[in-house]
N, C-alpha and C positions, 0 to 999 in steps of 0.2 A: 397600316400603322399599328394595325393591333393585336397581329405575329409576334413582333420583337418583347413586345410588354408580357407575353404570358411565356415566351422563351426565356426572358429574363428570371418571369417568376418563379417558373421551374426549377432555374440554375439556383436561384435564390433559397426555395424549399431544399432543394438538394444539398445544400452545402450548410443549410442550417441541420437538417438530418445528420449530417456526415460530423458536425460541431458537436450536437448533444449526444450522439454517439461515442465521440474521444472525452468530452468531460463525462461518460457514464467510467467508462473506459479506465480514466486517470483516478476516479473518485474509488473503484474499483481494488487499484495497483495499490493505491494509499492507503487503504484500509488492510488489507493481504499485506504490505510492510509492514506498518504499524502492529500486524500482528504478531508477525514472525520476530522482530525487533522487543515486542516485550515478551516472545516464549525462549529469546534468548540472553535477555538480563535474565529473567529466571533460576533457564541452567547456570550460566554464570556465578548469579548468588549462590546455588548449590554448590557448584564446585568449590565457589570459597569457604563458604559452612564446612563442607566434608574436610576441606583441608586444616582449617582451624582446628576445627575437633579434632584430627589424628594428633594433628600440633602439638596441642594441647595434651592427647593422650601420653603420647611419647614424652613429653615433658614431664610431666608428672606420674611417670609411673615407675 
């Protein structure tokens, strides 16, 4: 009777291992997007600034 209860256990540790492993995993990906997602409004705003200014230049010169 008391095979299946620590087979079980095991399956049970194992798949909790294998759980906090994908939420380290997902917590990970989120953070590395989040990054890259604000290093690219960034550029963005740059490009828009630089294009303004020339805009701008050429407008008034």
């Amino acid at each position: 009777m008391m095979f299946p209860n620590n087979l079980n256990s095991s399956k049970e540790d194992e798949a909790k291992r294998k759980y906090e492993e994908t939420q380290r995993e997902i917590e990970g990906h989120s953070r590395s997007d989040l990054s890259r997602y604000v290093v690219d409004l960034l550029i963005a705003g740059g490009l828009v600034v630089a294009a303004l200014t020339v805009l701008m230049w050429i407008l008034y010169l």
